[in-house]
C-alpha positions as CSV (number, residue, x, y, z in Angstrom):
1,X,-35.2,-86.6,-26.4
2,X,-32.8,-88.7,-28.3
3,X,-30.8,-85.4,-28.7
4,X,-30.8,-84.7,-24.7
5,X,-29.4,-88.1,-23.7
6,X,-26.6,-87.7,-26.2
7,X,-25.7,-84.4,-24.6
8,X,-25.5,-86.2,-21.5
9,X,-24.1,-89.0,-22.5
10,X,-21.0,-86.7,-24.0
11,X,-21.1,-85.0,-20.8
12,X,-21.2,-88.0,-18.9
13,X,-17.9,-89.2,-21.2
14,X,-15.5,-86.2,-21.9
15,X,-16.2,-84.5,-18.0
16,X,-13.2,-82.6,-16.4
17,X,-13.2,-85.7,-13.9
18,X,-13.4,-89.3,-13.9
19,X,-16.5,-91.1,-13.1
20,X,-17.1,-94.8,-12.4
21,X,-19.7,-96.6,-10.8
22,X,-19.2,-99.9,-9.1
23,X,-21.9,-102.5,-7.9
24,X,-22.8,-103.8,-4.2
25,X,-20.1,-106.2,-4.7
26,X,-17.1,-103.0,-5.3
27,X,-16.8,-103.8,-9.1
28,X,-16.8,-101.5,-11.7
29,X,-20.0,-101.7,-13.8
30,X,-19.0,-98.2,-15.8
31,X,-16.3,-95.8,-16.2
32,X,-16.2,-92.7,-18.5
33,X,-13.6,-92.0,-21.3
34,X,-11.7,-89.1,-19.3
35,X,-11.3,-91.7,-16.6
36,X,-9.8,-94.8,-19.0
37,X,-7.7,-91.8,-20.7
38,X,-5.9,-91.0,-17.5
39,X,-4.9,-94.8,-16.8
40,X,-4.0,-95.5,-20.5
41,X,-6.7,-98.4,-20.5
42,X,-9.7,-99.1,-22.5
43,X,-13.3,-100.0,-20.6
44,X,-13.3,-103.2,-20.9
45,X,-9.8,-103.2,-18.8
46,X,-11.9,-102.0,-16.1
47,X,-15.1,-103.3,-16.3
48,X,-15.5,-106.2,-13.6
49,X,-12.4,-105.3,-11.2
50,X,-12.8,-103.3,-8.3
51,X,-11.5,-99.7,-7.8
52,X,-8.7,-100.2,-5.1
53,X,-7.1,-102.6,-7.7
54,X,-5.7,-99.7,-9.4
55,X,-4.0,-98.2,-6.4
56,X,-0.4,-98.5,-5.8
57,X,0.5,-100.5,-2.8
58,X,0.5,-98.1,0.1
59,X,-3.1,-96.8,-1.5
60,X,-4.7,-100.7,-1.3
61,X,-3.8,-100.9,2.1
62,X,-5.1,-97.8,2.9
63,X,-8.0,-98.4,1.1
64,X,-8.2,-101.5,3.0
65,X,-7.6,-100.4,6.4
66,X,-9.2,-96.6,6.8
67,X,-11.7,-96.1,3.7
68,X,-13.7,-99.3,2.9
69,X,-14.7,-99.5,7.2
70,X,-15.2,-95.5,7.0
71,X,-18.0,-96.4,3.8
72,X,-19.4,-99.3,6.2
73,X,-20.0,-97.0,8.8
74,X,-21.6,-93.3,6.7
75,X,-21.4,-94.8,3.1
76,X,-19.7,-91.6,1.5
77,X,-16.0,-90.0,1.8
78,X,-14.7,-87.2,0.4
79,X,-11.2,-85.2,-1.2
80,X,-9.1,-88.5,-0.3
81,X,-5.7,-87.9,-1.6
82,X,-5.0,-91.5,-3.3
83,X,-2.0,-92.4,-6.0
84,X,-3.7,-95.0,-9.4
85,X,-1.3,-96.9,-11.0
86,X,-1.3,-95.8,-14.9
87,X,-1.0,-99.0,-17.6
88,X,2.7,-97.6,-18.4
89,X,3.6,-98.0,-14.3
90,X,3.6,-94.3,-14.0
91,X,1.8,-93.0,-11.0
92,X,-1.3,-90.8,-11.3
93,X,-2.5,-88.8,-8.0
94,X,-6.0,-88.1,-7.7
95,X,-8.4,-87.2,-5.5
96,X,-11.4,-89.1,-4.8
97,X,-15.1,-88.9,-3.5
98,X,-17.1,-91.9,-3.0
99,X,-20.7,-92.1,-2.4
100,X,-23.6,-95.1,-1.8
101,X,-26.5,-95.2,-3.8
102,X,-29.2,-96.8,-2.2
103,X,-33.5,-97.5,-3.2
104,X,-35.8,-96.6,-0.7
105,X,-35.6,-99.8,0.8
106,X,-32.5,-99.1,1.9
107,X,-30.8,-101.9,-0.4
108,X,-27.3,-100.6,-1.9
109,X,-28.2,-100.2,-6.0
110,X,-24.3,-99.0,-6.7
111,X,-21.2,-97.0,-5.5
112,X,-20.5,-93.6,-7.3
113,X,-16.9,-92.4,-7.7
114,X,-15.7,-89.3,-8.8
115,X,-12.3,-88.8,-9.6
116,X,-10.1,-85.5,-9.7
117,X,-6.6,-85.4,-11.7
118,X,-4.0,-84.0,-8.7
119,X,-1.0,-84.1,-11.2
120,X,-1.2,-80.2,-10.7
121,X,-2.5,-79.8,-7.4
122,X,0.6,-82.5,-6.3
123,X,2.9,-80.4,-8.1
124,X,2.0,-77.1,-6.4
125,X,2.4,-78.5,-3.4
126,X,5.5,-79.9,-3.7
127,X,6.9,-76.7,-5.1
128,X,5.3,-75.1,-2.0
129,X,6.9,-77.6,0.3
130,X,10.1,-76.8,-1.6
131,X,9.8,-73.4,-1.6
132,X,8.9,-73.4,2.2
133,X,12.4,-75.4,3.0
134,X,14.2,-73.2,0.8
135,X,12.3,-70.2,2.9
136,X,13.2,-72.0,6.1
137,X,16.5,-72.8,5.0
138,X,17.4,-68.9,3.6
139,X,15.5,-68.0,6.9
140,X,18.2,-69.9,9.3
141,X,20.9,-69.0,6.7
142,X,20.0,-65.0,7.5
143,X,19.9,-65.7,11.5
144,X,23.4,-67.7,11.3
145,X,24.6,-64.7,9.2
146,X,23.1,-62.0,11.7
147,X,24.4,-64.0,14.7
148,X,27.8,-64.2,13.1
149,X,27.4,-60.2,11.7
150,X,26.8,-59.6,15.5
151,X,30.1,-61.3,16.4
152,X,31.7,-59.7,13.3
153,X,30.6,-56.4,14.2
154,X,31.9,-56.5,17.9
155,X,35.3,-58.3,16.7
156,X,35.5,-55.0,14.7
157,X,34.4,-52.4,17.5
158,X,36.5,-54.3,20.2
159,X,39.7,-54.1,17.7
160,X,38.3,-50.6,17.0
161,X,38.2,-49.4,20.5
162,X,41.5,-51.6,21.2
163,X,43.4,-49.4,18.7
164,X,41.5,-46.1,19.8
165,X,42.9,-47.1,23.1
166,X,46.3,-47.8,22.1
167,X,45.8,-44.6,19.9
168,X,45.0,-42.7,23.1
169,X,47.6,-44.2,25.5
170,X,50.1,-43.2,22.6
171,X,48.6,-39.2,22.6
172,X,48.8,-39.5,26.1
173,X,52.3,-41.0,27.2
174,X,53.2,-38.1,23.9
175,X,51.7,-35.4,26.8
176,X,53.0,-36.9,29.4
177,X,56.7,-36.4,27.8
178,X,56.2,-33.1,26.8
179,X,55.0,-32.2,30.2
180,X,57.5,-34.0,32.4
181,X,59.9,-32.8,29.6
182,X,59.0,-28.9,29.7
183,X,58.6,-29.2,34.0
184,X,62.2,-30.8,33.8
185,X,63.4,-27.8,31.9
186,X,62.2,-25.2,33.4
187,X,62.5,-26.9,37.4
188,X,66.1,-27.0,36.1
189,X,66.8,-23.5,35.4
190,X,65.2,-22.4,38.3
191,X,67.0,-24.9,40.6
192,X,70.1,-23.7,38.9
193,X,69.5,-20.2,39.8
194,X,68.4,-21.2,43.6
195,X,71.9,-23.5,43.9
196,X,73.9,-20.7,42.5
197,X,72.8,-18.3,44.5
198,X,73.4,-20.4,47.8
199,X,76.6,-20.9,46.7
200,X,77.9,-17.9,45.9
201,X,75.8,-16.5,48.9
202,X,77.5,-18.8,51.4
203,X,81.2,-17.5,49.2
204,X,80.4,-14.0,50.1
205,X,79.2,-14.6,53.7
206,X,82.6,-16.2,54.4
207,X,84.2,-12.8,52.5
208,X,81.9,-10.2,54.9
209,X,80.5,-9.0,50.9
210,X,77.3,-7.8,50.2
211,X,74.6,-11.0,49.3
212,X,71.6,-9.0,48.8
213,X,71.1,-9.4,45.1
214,X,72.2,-13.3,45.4
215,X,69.2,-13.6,48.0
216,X,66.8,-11.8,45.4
217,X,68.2,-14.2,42.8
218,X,67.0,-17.2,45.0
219,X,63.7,-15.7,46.8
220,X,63.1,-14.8,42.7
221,X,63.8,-18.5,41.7
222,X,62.0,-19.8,44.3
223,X,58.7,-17.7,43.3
224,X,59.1,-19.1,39.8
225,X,59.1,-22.9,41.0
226,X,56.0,-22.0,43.1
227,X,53.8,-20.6,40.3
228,X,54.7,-23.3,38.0
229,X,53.4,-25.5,40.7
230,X,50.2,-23.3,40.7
231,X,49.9,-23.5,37.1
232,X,50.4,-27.2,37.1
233,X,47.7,-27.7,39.4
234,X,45.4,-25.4,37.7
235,X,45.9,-27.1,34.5
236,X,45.2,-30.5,36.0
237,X,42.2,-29.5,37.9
238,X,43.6,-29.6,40.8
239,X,44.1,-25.9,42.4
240,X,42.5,-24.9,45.5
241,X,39.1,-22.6,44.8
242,X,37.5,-20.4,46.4
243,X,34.5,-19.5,44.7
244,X,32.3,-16.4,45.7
245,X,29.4,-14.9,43.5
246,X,30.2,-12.6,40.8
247,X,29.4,-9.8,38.1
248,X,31.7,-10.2,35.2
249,X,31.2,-6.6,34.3
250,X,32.1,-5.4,37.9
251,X,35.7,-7.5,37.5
252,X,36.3,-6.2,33.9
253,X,35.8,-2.3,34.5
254,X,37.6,-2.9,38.1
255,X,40.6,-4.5,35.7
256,X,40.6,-2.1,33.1
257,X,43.5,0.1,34.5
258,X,45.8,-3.0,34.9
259,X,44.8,-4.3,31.7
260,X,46.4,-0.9,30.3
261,X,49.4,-1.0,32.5
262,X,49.6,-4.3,31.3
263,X,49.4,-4.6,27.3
264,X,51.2,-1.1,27.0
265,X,50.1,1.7,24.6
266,X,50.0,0.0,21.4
267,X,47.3,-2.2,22.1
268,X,43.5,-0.2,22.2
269,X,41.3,-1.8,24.7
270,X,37.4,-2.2,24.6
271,X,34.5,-3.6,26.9
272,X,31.2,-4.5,25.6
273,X,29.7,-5.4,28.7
274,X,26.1,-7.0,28.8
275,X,23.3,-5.3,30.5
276,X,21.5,-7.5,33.2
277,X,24.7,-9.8,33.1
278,X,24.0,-12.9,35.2
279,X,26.2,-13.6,38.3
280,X,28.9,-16.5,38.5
281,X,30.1,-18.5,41.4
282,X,34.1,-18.7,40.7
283,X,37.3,-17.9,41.9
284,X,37.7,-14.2,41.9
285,X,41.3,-13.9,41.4
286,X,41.9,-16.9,38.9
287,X,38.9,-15.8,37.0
288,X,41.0,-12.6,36.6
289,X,44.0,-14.0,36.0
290,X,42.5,-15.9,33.3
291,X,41.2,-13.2,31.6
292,X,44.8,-11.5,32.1
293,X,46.6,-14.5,30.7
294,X,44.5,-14.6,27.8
295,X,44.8,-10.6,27.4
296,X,48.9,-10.6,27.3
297,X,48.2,-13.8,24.6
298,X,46.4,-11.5,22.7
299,X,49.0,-9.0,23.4
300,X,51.6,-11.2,21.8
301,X,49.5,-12.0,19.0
302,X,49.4,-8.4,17.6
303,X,53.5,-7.1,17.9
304,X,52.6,-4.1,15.9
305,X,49.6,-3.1,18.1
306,X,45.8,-3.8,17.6
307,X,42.5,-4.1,19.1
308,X,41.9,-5.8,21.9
309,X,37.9,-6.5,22.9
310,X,36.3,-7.7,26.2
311,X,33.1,-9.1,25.7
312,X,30.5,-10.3,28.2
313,X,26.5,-11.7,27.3
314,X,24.3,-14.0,28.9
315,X,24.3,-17.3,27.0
316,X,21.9,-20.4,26.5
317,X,23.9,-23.6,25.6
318,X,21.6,-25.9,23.7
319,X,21.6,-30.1,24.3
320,X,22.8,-30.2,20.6
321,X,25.7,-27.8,21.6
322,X,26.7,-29.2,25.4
323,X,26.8,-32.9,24.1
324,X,28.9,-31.9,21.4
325,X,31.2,-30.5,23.9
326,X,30.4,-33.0,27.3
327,X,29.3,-29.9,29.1
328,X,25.9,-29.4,31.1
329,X,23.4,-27.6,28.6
330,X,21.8,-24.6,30.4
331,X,22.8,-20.5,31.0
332,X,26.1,-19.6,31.1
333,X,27.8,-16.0,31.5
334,X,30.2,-15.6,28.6
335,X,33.3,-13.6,29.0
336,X,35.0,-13.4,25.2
337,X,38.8,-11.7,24.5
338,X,39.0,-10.6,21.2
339,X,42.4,-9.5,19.4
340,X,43.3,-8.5,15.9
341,X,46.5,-10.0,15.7
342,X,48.3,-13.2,13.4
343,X,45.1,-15.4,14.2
344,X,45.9,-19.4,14.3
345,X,46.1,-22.3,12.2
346,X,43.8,-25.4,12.7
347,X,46.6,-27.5,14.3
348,X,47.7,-24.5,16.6
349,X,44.4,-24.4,17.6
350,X,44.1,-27.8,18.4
351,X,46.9,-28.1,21.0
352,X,46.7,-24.6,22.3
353,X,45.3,-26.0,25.6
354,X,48.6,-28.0,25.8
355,X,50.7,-27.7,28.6
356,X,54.4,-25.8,27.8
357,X,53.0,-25.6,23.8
358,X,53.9,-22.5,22.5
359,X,54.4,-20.8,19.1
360,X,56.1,-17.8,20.9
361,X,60.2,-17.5,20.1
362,X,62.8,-19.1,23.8
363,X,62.3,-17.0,26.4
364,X,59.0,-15.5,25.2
365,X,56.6,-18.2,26.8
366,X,56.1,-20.8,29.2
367,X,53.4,-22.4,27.1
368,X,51.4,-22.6,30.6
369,X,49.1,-19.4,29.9
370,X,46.2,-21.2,28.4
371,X,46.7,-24.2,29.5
372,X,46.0,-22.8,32.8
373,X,43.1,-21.0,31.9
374,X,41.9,-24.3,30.5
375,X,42.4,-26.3,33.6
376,X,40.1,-23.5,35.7
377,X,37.4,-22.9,33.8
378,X,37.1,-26.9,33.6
379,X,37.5,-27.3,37.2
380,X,34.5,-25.0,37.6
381,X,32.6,-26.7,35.9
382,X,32.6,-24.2,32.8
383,X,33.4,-24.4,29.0
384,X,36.1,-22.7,27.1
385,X,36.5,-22.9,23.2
386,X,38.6,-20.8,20.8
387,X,37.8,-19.2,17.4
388,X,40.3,-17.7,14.7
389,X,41.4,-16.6,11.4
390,X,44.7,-16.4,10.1
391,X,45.3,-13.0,9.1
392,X,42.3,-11.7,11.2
393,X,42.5,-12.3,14.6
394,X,40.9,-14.7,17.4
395,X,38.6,-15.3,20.1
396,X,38.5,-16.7,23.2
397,X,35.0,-17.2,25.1
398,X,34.7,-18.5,28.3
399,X,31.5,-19.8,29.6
400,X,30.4,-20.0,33.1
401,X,27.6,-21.3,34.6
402,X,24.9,-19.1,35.1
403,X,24.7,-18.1,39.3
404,X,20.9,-18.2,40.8
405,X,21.9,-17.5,44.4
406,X,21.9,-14.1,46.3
407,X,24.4,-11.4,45.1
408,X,27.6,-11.0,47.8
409,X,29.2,-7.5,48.0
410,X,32.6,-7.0,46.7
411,X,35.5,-6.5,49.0
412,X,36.8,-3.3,48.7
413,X,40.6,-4.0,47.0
414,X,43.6,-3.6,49.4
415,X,46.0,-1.5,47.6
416,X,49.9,-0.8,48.6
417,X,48.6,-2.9,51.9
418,X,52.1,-3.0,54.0
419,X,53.2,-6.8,55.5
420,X,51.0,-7.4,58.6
421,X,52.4,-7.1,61.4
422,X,51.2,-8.6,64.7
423,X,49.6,-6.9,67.2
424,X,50.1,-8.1,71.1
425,X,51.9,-11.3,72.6
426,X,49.6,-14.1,70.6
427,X,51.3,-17.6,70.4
428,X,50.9,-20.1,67.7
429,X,50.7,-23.8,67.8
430,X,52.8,-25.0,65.0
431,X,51.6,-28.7,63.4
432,X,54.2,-30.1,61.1
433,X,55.8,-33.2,60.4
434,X,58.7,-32.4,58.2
435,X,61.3,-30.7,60.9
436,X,62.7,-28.8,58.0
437,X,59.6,-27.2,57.2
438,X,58.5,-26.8,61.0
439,X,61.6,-25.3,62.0
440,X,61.6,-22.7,59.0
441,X,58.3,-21.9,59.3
442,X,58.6,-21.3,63.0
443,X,61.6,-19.1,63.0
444,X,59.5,-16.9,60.5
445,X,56.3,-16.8,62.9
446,X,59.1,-15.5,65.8
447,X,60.5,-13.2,63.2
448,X,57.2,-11.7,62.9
449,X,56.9,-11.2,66.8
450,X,54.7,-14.5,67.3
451,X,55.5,-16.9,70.7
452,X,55.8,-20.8,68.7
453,X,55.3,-24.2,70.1
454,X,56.0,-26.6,67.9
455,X,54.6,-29.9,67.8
456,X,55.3,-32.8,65.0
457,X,51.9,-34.7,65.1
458,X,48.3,-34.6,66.3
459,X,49.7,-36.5,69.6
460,X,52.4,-33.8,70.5
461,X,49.6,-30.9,69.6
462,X,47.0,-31.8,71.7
463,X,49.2,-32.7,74.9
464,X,50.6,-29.0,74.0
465,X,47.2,-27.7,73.7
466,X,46.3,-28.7,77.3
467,X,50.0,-27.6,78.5
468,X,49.6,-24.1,77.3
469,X,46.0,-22.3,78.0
470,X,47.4,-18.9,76.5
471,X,47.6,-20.7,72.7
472,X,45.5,-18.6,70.5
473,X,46.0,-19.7,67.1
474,X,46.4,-24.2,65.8
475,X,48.2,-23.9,62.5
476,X,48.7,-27.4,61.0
477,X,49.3,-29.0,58.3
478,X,47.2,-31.1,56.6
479,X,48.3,-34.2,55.0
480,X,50.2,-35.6,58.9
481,X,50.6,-39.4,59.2
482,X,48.1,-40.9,62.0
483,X,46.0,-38.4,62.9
484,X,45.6,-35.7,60.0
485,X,45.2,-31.4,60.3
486,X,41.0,-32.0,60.0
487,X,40.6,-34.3,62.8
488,X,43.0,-32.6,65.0
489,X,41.6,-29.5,64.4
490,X,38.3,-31.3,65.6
491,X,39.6,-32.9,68.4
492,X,41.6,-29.5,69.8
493,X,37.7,-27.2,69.2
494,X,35.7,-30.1,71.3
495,X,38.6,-28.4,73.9
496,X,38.7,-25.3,73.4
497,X,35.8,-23.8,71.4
498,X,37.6,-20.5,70.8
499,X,40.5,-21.2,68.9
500,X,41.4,-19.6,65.9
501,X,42.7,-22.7,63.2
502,X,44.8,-21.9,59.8
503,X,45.3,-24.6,57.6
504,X,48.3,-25.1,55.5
505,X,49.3,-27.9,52.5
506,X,50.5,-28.5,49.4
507,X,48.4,-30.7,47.3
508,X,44.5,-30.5,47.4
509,X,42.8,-33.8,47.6
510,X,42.7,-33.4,51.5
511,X,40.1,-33.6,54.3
512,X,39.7,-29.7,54.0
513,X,39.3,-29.4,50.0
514,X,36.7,-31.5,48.6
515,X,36.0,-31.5,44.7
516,X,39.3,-28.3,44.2
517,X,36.6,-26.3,46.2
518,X,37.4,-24.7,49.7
519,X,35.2,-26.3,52.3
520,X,33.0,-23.2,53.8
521,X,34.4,-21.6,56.5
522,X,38.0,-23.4,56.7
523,X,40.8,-21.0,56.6
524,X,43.9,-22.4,54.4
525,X,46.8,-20.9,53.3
526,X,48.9,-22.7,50.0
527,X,52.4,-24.2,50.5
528,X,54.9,-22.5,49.9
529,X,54.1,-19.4,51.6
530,X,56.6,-16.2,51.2
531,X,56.8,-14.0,54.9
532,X,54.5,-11.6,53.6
533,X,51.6,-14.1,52.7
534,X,52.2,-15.9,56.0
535,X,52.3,-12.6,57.9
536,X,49.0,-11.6,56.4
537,X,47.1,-14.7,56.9
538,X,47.8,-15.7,60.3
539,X,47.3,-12.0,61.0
540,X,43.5,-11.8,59.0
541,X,42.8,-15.1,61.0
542,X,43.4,-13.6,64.5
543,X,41.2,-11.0,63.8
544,X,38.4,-12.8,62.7
């Protein structure tokens, strides 16, 4: 027994926590050892003075105020976060659990406090609070960086695309002067050769000498300007088409003899035509003279003769391929020229598409021929791309989009056709507001046996229109100041329903070319137009 209570009374004394107990009047009657050790005071310091005396200031009050009413009203609290004064001053927090004793009567026997040291707990916290600002404080540091990253980042893409841009404007305005430069040049020369040959015409007209070959000089310089023009226009997308279905194979074979006529002996041609080659919707004769453009700059790659291979397939271009290139992923129809010649160089390569570059010798090459090619594939709405080797040779593949509509026969070619002629007394409504122009054209619509009245605007035409019932043909012009060629050529049809109507301009974005495509059933023939072209049209459009 004796044994027992010292057990207890050592467990009692050297506990984890501090006990006291206190009587019905709040003073301390008993206090274990662990408790005096913590304060740095012996029992006797304690014994008789109440609990609360041993708080620090803010903890009496609070004792005061919240936990001696709170022990009136249940007689117990518990894990109250409280700060005792050690003997040395220091402060030791604690928690603390209070509880009433009472006998059966009810009468309060004594008050039992137990004590927990918080030195640690305190100090965990704290570190925790710490650690949370520093969190909160790296957290906020990391959004200010990302929100200033953000502006950092799209300082350096704007300055990015600013000097792309500048970059571009620079490669551009470089085009632009090698363009106007080489159109200068070559306008030039063949200005010079029109001039010359006026002059010295209207020198041998006064003389009674013979001027043929001085008007062949000019009709020839003339036909130069013209199809640099075309060129010009098909390299900037801007050509008038006029798309019809076709087989790629069919073209090819129908080519073959002028391809041979064309590249001379030395080069040996071959087709490897697809079978069950899709159809195309294209120009019929730029799509040839695409393919004949880049045959003669395959001719010019091989000077000692070579190979020359025309290549058609059905093709699938993949997403991963047409974004790549900024073309429509889907089936194409492939037409590929393959030579065996000198090849090029990556830089050749990359501004062979250029207008008037050239790696041919003066007088060799306009530096148009691909270019050209470039600008009509493009404009219908294909792909073009170019692979070689020096040494070995090169390909060019053009792709097409693939045509799902019904097959259209092929017009049977026209060949050694003589000029057209008219047939009977027709007479032709002439539309043009340039005089020069009007009066030139309409001296070569009498030449060709045509009665012309001329009118300069939509105005003049349709008062003529009503004047003269036997009109059979309205050619106009286009691009006319008030009332333009489309809307005349509406007005004069709401009057007379049977009138034939040729259209005539020089430039393409105009009320009867929408996109470089022909609108359907519009007849148009493409300024400047030699006798024999105008002939022919105005005669195939009468006899439609």
């Amino acid at each position: 027994m004796a044994q027992e209570l010292d057990d207890l009374e050592d467990l009692f004394e050297n506990a984890p926590c501090g006990y006291v107990s206190a009587g019905a009047d709040g003073r301390i009657s008993k206090a274990n050892s662990t408790f005096c050790n913590w304060l740095g005071r012996g029992k006797a310091e304690l014994v008789g003075r109440r609990f609360q005396d041993f708080l620090n200031i803010a903890g009496k009050i609070y004792y005061e105020t919240h936990f001696a009413p709170l022990m009136r009203m249940q007689g117990f609290f518990n894990e109250v976060a409280l700060d005792l004064v050690r003997a040395d001053g220091s402060p030791l927090p604690v928690l603390v659990n209070v509880v009433e004793r009472r006998d059966e009567a009810g009468n309060l026997r004594f008050v039992r406090i137990t004590v927990f040291n918080a030195s640690d707990r305190r100090r965990y916290e704290r570190e925790l609070l710490e650690a949370r600002r520093a969190a909160e404080k790296a957290n906020a540091e990391l959004m200010e960086l990302n929100r200033t990253l953000e502006e950092r980042i799209a300082e350096a893409v704007e300055a990015r695309l600013k000097s792309e841009g500048a970059l571009r404007q620079a490669q551009k305005m470089e085009a632009v002067g090698q363009l106007t430069g080489g159109i200068a040049h070559d306008f030039n020369n063949m200005l010079a050769v029109i001039l010359s040959s006026l002059n010295l015409l209207e020198r041998r007209l006064a003389k009674g000498e013979d001027i043929s070959r001085y008007i062949a000089a000019a009709r020839d310089g003339a036909n130069r300007a013209a199809s640099l023009t075309q060129r010009l226009l098909a390299f900037s997308r801007q050509q008038t088409l006029a798309p019809q279905p076709l087989n790629a194979n069919q073209m090819v074979a129908e080519m073959s003899e002028l391809l041979r006529r064309t590249l001379g002996e030395t080069v040996q041609i071959e087709t490897v035509l697809a079978g069950g080659l899709w159809q195309v919707f294209a120009d019929k004769n730029l799509l040839e003279n695409a393919v004949v453009n880049l045959a003669v700059n395959a001719r010019d790659a091989m000077p000692e003769g070579g190979r020359l291979t025309i290549e058609t397939a059905n093709c699938h271009l993949d997403e991963a391929y047409a974004a790549e290139h900024a073309i429509k992923p889907g089936q194409y129809v492939m037409i590929a020229v393959t030579d065996t010649g000198t090849g090029m160089t990556p830089e050749v390569m990359a501004k062979a598409f250029d207008p008037f570059f050239t790696t041919k010798g003066p007088g060799k090459g306009t530096g148009l021929g691909l270019s050209q090619v470039f600008g009509f594939v493009k404009q219908s709405s294909g792909h073009i791309n170019i692979y070689s080797e020096v040494g070995h040779g090169t390909t060019i593949k053009i792709y097409l989009p693939r045509f799902y509509g019904a097959a259209a026969k092929a017009p049977k070619r026209k060949v050694g056709q003589d000029l057209a002629l008219p047939s009977g007394r027709e007479v032709v409504l002439l539309v043009e507001d340039d005089q020069q122009v009007l009066s030139l054209t309409a001296q070569m619509l009498r030449d060709l046996g045509y009665g012309v009245i001329e009118a300069h605007d939509g105005t003049e035409a349709l008062e003529a229109l009503a004047a003269h019932p036997d009109i059979s043909l309205l050619f106009t012009d286009v691009v006319m100041p008030e009332m333009n060629g489309r809307r005349l050529a509406e007005e004069a049809l709401k009057r007379r329903p049977n009138l034939k109507v040729l259209f005539t301009t020089g430039y393409t974005r105009n009320a009867v070319v929408h996109n470089g495509v022909l609108d359907p059933a519009v007849n148009l023939l493409q300024k400047p137009a030699s006798l024999e072209q105008l002939a022919a049209k105005v005669r195939a459009v009468l006899d439609s």
